[in-house]
C-alpha positions in Angstrom: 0.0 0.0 0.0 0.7 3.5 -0.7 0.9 6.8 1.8 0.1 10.1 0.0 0.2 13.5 1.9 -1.8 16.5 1.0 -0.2 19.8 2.1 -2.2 23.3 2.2 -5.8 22.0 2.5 -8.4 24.8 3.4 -10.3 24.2 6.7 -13.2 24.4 5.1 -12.5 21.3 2.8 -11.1 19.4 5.4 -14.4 20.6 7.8 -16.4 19.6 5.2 -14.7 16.2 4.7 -15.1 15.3 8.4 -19.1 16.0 8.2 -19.2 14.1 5.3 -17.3 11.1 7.1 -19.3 11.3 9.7 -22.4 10.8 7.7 -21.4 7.9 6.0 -19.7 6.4 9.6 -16.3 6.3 8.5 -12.6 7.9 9.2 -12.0 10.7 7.5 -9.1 8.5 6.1 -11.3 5.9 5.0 -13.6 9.1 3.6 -10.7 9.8 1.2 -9.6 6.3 0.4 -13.5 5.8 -1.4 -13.5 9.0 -2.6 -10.4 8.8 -5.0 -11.0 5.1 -5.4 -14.9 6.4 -7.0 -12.8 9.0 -8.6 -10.4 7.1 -10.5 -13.0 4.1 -11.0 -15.6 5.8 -12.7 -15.2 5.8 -16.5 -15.1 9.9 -17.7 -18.3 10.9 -19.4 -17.5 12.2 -22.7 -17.9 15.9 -23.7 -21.2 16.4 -25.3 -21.1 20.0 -26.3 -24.4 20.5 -28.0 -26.3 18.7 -25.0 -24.7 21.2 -22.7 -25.7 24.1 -24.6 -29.4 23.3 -24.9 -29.6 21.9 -21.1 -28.6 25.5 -20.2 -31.2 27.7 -23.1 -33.7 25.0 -21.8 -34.5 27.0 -18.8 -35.9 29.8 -21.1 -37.8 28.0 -23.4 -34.8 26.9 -26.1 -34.1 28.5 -29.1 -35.4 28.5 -32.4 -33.6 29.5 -35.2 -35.1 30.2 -38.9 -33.0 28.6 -41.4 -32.1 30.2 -44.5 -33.1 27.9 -47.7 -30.5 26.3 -49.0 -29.3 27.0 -52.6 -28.6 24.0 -55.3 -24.7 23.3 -54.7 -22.7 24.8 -57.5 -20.2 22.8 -59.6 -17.0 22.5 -58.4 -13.7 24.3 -59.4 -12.1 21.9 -62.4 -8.0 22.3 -62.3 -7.6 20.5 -65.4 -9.3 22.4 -67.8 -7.7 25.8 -69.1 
């Protein structure tokens, strides 16, 4: 096994630690032993960006946008013709 120190942690983190130890009747030690073990267990969810954005315009109703029509593609450049 291990040892790790961690130097320079606010009181309020470590008060905060202690309740939540206390709630779920175990050391503060043990506390941080299932914390990083969730931590580093848990798979990371990937980064959907367009979910984010409309969870946060849900809360005024979304957004609609108006389209503009679309225009017949064109032909493309030919580089071997003159």
């Amino acid at each position: 096994m291990a040892n790790i120190t961690i130097r320079n942690l606010d009181d309020a983190v470590k008060h905060g630690l202690r309740i939540r130890a206390a709630r779920h009747g175990r050391s503060m030690e043990d506390e941080v032993r299932h914390i990083l073990r969730d931590a580093v267990d848990s798979p990371a969810k990937p980064l959907d960006l367009s979910a984010r954005i409309r969870a946060r315009v849900a809360e005024f109703g979304g957004v609609e946008l108006d389209l503009p029509p679309r225009d017949a593609m064109r032909e493309p450049p030919a580089f071997d013709r003159a």
